[in-house]
N, C-alpha and C positions, 0 to 999 in steps of 0.2 A: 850391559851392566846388570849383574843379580840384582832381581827386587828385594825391595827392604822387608824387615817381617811387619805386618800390618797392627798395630792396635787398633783392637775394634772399639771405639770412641765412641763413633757418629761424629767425630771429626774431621774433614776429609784432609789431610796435612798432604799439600803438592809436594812433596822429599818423600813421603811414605807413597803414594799414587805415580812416580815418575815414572813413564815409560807405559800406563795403563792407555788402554784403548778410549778414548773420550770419545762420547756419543751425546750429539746432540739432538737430532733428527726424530724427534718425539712426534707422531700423529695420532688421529682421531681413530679409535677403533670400538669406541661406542658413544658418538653413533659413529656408525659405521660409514664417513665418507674421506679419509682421509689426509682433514683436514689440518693444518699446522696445531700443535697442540694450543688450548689458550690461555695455561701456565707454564712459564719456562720450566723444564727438565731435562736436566742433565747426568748421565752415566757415565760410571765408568768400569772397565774389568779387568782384572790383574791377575794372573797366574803367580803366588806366591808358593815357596817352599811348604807354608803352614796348610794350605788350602786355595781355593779361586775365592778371590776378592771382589766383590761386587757393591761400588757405592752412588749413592743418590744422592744431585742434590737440587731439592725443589722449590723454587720461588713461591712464596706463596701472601698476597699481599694483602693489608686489613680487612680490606672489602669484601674479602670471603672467609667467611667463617671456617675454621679448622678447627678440628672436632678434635675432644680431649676425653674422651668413652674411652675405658678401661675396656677392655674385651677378653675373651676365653681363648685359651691355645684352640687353633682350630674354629675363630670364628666364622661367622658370615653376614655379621652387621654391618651396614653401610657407614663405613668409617673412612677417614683420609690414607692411605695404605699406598706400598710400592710391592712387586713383585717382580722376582725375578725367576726364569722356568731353565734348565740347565737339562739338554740331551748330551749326556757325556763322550758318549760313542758316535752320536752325529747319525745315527743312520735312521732317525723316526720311528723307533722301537717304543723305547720308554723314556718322558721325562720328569723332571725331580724339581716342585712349585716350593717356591720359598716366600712367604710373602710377609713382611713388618707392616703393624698399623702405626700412626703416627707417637700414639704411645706407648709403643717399645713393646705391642701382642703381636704373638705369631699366630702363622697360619702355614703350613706342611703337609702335602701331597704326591700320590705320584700320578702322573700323566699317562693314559694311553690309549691306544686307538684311535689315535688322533684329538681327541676333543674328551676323553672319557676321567673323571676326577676322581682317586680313591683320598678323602685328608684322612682314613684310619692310620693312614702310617704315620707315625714320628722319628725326627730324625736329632741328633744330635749335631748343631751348629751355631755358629756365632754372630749377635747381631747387637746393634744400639743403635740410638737415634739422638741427636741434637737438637735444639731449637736456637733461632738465632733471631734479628732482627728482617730479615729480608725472606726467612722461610723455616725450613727443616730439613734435614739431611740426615743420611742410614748409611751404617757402613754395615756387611754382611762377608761373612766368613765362612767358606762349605768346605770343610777338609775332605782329600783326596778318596778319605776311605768310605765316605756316604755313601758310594754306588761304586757298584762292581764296574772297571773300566776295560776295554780291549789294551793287549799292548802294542805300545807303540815304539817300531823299529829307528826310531828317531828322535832326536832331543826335541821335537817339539810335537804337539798335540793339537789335533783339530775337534772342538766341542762346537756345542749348537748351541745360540744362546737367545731368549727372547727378556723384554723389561718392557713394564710397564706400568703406569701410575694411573690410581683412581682420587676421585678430588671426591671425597664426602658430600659435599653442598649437594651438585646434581649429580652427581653420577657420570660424570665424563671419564671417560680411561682413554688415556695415550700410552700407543705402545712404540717400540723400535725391537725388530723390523715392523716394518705395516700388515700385521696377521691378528687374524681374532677366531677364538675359539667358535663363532656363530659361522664359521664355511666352513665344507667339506672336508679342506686342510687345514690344520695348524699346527698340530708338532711338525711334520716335517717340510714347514716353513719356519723355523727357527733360522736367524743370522748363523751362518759356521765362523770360526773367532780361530785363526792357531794362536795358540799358545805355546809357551816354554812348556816341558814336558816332566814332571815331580809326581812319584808315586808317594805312598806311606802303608806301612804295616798297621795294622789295631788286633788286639785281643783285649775284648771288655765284658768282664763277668759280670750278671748282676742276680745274685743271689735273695730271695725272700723271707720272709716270716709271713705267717697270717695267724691269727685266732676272730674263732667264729663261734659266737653264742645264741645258739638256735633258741626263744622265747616262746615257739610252741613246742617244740620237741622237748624243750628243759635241755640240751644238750650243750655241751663246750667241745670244740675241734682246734687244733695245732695241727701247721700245716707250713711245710717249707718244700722249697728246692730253690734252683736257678736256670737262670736261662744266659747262653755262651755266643757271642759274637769274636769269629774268628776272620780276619783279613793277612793271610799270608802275603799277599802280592795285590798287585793293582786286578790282575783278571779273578779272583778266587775269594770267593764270602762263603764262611760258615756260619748257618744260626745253629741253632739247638737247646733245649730246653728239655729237663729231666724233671720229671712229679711236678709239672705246670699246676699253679692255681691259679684257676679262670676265677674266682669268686667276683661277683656282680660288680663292679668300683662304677661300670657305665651301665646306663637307663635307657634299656628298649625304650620306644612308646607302646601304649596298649594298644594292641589289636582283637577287637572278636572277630574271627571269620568261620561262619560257615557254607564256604565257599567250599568248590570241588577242588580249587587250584590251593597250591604251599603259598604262605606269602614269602617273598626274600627279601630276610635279613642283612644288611652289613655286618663285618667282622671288625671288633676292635682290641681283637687281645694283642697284644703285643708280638709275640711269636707268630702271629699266622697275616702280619702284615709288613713285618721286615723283609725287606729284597721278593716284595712278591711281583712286584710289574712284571719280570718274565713270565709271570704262571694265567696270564691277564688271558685267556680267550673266552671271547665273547661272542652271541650271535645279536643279531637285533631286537632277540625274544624277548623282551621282558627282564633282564638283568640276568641271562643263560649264563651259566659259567662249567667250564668243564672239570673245573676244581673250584668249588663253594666249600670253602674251609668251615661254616658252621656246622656240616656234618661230621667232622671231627671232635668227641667229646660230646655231642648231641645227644639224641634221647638216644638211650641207651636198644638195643634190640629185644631182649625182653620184659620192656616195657617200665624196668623198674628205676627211674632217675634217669641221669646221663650218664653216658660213658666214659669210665676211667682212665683219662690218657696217664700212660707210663713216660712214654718218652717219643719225641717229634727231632727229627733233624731236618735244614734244608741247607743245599750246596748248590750257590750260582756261580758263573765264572764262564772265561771263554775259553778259546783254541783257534787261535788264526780266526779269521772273520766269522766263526759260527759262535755262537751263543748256549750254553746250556743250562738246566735248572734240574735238582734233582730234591724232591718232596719223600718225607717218610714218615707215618706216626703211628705208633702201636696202643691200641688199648686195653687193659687190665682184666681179669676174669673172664667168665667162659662165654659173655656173653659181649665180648668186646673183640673191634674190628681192627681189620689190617688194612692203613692206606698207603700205598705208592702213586708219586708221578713223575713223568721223566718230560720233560720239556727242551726243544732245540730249534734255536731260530738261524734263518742266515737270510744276510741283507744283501739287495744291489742298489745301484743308483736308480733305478726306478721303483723295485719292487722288493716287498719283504715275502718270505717263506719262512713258515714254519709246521711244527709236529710237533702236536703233545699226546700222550698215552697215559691213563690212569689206571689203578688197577684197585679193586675192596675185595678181601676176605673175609663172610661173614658167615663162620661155623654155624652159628646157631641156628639160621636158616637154609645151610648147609648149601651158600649161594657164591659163587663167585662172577665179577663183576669186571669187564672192561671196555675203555672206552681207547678209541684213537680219534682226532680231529687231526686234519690237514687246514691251517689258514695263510691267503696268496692276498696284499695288497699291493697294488698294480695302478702307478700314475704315468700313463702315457704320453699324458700334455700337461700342459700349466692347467687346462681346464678339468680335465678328467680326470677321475679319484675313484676307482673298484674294488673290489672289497670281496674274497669270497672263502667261504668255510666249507669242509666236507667234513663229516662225523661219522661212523660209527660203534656198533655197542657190541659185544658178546656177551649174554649172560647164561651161565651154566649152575642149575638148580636143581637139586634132588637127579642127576642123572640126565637134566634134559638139557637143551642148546636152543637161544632162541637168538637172533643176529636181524638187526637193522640197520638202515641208514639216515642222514639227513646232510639237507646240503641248504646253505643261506649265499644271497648274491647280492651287494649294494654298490648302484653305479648312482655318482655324482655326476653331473653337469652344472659349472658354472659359464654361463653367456659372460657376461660382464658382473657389478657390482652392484646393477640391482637386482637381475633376472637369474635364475638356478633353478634343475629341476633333480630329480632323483626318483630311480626306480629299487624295487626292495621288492624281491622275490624270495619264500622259505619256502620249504619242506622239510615235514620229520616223520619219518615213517611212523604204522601203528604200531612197532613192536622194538621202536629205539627206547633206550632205556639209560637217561643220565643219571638218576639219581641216586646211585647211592655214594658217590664223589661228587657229583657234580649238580646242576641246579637247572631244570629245562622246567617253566608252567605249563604244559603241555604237549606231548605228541600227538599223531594223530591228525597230523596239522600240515594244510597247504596252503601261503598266502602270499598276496599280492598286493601292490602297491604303486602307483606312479601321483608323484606332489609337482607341485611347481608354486614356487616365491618369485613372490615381489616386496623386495626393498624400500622403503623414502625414507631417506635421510637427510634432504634439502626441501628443509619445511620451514614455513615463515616463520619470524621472532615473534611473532605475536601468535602461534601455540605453543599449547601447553608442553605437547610433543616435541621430545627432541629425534626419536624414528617410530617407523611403525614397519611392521613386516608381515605380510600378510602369506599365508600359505592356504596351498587348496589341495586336497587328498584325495582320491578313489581308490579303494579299497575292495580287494573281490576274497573270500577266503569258504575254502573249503577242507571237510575231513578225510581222510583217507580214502574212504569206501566213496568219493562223487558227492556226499550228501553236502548241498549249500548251507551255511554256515550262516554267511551275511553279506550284501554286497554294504558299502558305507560311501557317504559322502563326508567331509569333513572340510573345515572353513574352521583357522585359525586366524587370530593375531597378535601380533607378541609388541609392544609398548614401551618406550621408556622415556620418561617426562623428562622435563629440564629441570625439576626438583630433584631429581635422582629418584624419583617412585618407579615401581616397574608395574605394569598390568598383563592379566592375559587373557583371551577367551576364546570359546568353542564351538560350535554352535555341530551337533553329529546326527546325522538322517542314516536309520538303520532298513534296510528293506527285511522283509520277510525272509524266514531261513529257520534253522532248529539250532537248540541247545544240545549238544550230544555229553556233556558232563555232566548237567546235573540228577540224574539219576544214576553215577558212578557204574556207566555199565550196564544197565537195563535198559535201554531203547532211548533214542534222541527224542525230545520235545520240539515240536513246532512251536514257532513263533511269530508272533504279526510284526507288521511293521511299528519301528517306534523311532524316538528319538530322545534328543541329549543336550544341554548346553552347559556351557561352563565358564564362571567370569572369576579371576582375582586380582586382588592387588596389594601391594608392599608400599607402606610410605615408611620412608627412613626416619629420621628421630628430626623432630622441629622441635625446639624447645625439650620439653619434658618431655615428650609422649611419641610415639612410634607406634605400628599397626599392621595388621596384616588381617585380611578378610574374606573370605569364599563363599561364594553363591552356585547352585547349582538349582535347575531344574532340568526335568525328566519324564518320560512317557514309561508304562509299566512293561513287564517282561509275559505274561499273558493275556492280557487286558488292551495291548497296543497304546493307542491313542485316547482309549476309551476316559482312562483315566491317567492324572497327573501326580508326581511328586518333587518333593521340593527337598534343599537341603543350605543352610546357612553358617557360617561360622566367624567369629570374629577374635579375635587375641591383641589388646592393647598394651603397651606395654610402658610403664612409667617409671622414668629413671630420674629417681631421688636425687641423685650425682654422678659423676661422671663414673662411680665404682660400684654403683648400688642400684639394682632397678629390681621392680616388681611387677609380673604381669598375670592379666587371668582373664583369661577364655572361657570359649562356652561355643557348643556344638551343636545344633538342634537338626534333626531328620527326620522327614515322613516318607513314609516307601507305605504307597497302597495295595502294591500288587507284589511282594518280596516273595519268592519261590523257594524255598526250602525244602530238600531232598527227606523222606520221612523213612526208606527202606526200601527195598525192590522199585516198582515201578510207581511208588503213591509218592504224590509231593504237596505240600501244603501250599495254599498261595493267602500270606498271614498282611493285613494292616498293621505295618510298624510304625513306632513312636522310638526315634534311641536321641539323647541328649549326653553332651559330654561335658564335664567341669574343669578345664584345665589351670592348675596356678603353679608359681611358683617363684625363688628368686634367684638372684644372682646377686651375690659379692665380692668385690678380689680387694679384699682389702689392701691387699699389696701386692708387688711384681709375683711374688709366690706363695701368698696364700689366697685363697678362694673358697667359700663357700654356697654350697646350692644346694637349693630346695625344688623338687619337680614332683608337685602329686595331679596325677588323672584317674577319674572316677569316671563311668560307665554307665547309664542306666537305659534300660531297653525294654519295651511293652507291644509287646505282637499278636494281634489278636486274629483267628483265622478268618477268614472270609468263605475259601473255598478247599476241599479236598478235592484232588484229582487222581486218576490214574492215566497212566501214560500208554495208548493202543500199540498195537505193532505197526501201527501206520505216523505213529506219533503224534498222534488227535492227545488233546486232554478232556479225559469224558469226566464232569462231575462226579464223584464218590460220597457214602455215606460212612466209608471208612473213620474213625476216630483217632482226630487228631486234635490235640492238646494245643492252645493259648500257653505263652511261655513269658517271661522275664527273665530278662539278664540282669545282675548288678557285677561289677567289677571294678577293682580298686590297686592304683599302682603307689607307691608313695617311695621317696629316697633322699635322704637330707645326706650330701656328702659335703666331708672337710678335707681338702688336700692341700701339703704343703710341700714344695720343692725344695728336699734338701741341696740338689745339684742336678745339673742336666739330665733327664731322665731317670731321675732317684727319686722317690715319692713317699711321703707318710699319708695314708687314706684311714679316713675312721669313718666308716659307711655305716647308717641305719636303712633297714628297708622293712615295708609291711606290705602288704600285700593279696587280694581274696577275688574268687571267681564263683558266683554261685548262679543257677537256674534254678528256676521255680516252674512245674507246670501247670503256668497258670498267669494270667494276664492281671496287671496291676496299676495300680496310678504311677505313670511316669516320673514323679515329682520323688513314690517315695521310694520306686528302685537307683533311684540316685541317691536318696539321703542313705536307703539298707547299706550301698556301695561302702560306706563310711565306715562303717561297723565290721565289714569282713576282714576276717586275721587268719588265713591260712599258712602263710608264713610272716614271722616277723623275726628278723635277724640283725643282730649288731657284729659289724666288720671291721677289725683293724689289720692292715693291711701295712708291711714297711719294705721297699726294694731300694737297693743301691747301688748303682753304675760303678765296680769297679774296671780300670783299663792299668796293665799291671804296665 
């Protein structure tokens, strides 16, 4: 019998559900012993003509508090919530997290690498929630065209499907099947579901406006294009996007670094997060990506703003069981880049293969730029999960060729359900080269690694703890040329109360070794031995107030043991009502021994003082409108202690070289108002201000955070209007 078309209600009508998969078999999968859930939950999944049907419906009885918080698309507050994770194609590639809070907020994701969560992406789909006397129930609606699907030679379809529900109070989640994101495996442990087999077509324009009234510059800007989602068939998605405005609508946090390494950024523009889980390679580096879409449109190459994107296309789709992805975006004037990437994956029942290639053309520095990466995952038993990458670079500059390699390898071992160990082996040659597409913190670089956990999840009712996990690390790493780096000991444990709070801490013994970065290339720094710990914890909302706090202490980076530093931070958060909260932090740091690179081989080692102010708020006054306020202010006082220069043996010998006491003050602020005209159509009226200054010269802490206030290097008003046409 054809299913019937579903009204998404939050209704769950047994005539509309006939013939749907009913799932009851709900377990414990935090904590993690798999235990019968201890709220009834029930599922259900439907292949309808419209989309796949996916409905909840969860018992939920007075005794427990269920939590009525408004929340942001994309939250991550501790609220009563169901999700459901959908691998369309089944084969542990990519999946697609759809999650409802109890009052009707979403949360949208894509899945991959197993365990790996990007929420940049949004998606267009259908969801509602009811409440009743015995609980509340979600009905959810994902049309055909959300993800790019294989075709299938048969009227019916095999997808992968995982569900699961968190109870706000403490933090319990029950999932079906019995998988959780905290092993080795979890996407491709997803339920397979066949279903009836329904494709659909989409073509959905969504054209802009912008005007932008610069208040330092005196200037007015008008600015339009669109951006084209095209779904000819179930295997084939077109994006594309002509005269893109990226104009700010989302709020970095502020970062000062003067660090040797980039920090990496997320990407949240729209176009460079649709259909990108194919483009997903990663190594264990640090957030490595062989395609970091920030460098597109990024600072510009000579030096002046960012670069002009013209125009970006991307094409995903398949071809019989392979997979492929194809990246392109051109930027404007002469000092603007040319990106390509070509991505092609193919699955088997144990193991995935894939190859992606990128390529940058950058006249200006008259450099061309390519990378290829080979990644092999490879599960041989129910126990064992490996993992391996091979990379390399060609770059061709002024005439010359310069070619490296790198290769990452991560094997999992799970014993049973409390015991797992895992080993992580890198290398990246001295002369591999990802960045000018892609995102590596460093080359240069050989390391090593073997952990081993232990589990408790059967802990008496009389603690606080609902598990605890403890893990143990040794660490060996070295740089290319032999030189030790660091060996590490490391002693984790990850926490989660019966309140639903989560904790975690560190405690890290560094042995002696050199710094070879921070003198960018002039000779490595030795190092003494030091150390590290680290403790925080998240309590979800009791009454009014919610929290979140971090402690850190630390041994210095020349000084060893000799001397200590500390760092504290707390962010409380007080919700007026369930639509309205207000919170404000504050960040205090001492670093006595902070090393600062000053030019060739002199490094300063300055006593720091830095404090952070953070507030801001949140309101949704309604399903679709919302307004927030987020300002962070900066302030930093570093007074020298010692000059040094760095020998050829990498001694630091005292200098009486002259080196400057500095302050920071810096200042972020962004009041935005959005309102949803229609799914993914938006009205944004953004203000932002904004200022970064140094001073050489050391000041009362108190008042490089009041100066913070006062800087206006930019200050911009943004009105912003996109609308989702699907013709």
């Amino acid at each position: 019998m054809p299913a019937l078309a579903i009204e998404v209600d939050g209704r769950i009508d047994p005539e509309e559900w006939q013939g749907a998969q009913h799932i009851t078999d709900f377990r414990k999968v935090e904590p993690l012993n798999g235990d019968p859930a201890s709220l009834a939950t029930e599922g259900f999944v439907l292949a309808t003509p419209q989309g796949l049907a996916v409905a909840f419906r969860n018992r939920h009885p007075d005794s427990v508090p269920l939590s009525q918080q408004r929340v942001q698309r994309d939250f991550e507050d501790q609220v009563d919530r169901v999700t459901v994770m959908v691998d369309f194609d089944g084969d542990g590639r990519t999946g697609y997290v759809f999650t409802v809070s109890a009052t009707d907020g979403v949360y949208d994701a894509i899945l991959s690498n197993e365990h790996d969560l990007n929420a940049d992406w949004d998606g267009k789909w259908r969801h509602a929630v009811q409440r009743d006397r015995d609980g509340w129930s979600v009905e959810v609606l994902l049309p055909w065209h959300i993800a790019p699907m294989r075709k299938s030679t048969s009227d019916q379809r095999v997808v992968k499907v995982y569900l699961d529900r968190v109870i706000g109070y403490t933090g319990e989640r029950s999932a079906w099947p019995y998988a959780s994101i905290q092993r080795p495996r979890f996407l491709s442990e997803f339920a397979p579901i066949e279903l009836t087999n329904y494709g659909q077509q989409l073509l959905a324009i969504t054209p802009f406006v912008s005007a932008l009234r610069d208040n330092v510059d005196r200037d007015n800007r008008l600015d339009g294009g669109l951006d084209l989602f095209w779904k000819p068939s179930g295997q084939t998605q077109l994006t594309a996007t002509v005269n893109p405005d990226f104009g700010q609508v989302e709020s970095d946090d502020l970062i000062v670094n003067f660090n040797a390494t980039e920090i990496f950024i997320r990407d949240k523009r729209p176009f460079f997060t649709e259909n990108q889980g194919i483009f997903e390679f990663t190594t264990p580096s640090d957030d490595s990506q062989l395609l970091y879409t920030r460098r597109v449109g990024g600072p510009a190459d000579d030096g002046d703003g960012s670069g002009d994107i013209a125009a970006a296309l991307k094409l995903n789709g398949s071809v019989g069981s392979m997979k492929y992805g194809v990246f392109a975006a051109d930027e404007a004037g002469e000092a603007g880049r040319t990106f390509s990437a070509l991505r092609l994956v193919r699955d088997f029942e144990t193991q995935n293969l894939g190859i992606m290639a990128t390529n940058v053309e950058r006249p200006f520095y008259d450099r061309e730029a390519s990378v290829v990466g080979i990644d092999h995952d490879w599960r041989p038993t129910a126990r064992w999960n490996v993992r391996t990458r091979l990379v390399g670079s060609d770059i061709q500059q002024a005439g010359e060729s310069v070619r490296d390699t790198g290769a990452t390898l991560i094997t999992d071992y799970e014993w049973n359900q409390r015991w797992r160990a895992q080993f992580v082996g890198m290398h990246f040659g001295d002369e591999l080269q990802l960045n000018d597409a892609g995102y590596l913190s460093r080359n240069n670089y050989n390391y090593a690694h073997v952990q081993l956990s232990r589990r408790f999840t059967e802990l008496p009712e009389t603690s606080r703890y609902a598990s605890k996990d403890w893990r143990g690390r040794f660490i060996e790493t070295y740089d290319d040329h032999g030189q030790l780096l660091n060996h590490q000991l490391r002693l984790t444990r990850e926490s989660r109360w019966r309140n639903g709070s989560w904790e975690y801490g560190q405690i890290v013994i560094n042995s002696a070794g050199v710094d070879d970065l921070v003198t960018r290339g002039n000779g490595a720094m030795n190092r003494p031995p030091s150390f590290g710990s680290y403790f925080t914890i998240e309590r979800p909302r009791r009454g009014n107030w919610s929290y979140t706090t971090e402690a850190e202490l630390f041994s210095g980076k020349l000084a060893g043991n000799k001397v200590l530093g500390y760092s504290f931070s707390i962010v409380p958060t007080y919700h007026v009502s369930d639509a309205f909260n207000v919170y404000v932090g504050g960040y205090v740091d001492y670093n006595p021994d902070w090393i600062i690179w000053e030019g060739g081989n002199l490094v300063g080692s300055f006593a720091s003082r830095e404090t952070h102010f953070d507030t801001g708020i949140n309101w949704i006054a309604t399903p679709k409108q919302e307004l927030r306020l987020k300002l962070q202010a900066i302030g930093i006082n570093a007074k020298l202690r010692q000059a040094y220069r760095i020998d050829s043996r990498g001694n630091a010998i005292k200098s009486n070289d002259p080196v400057d006491d500095f302050s920071v003050a810096n200042l972020g602020v962004q009041l935005r108002y959005r309102y949803e005209l229609a799914p993914l159509s938006y009205l944004y009226v953004v203000y932002g201000r904004g200022g970064y200054n140094e001073d050489p010269l050391a000041q009362n802490l108190g008042r490089s955070l009041r100066d913070s206030f006062s800087l206006r290097d930019e200050e911009q008003l943004l009105i912003k209007l996109s609308y989702r046409f699907e013709p």
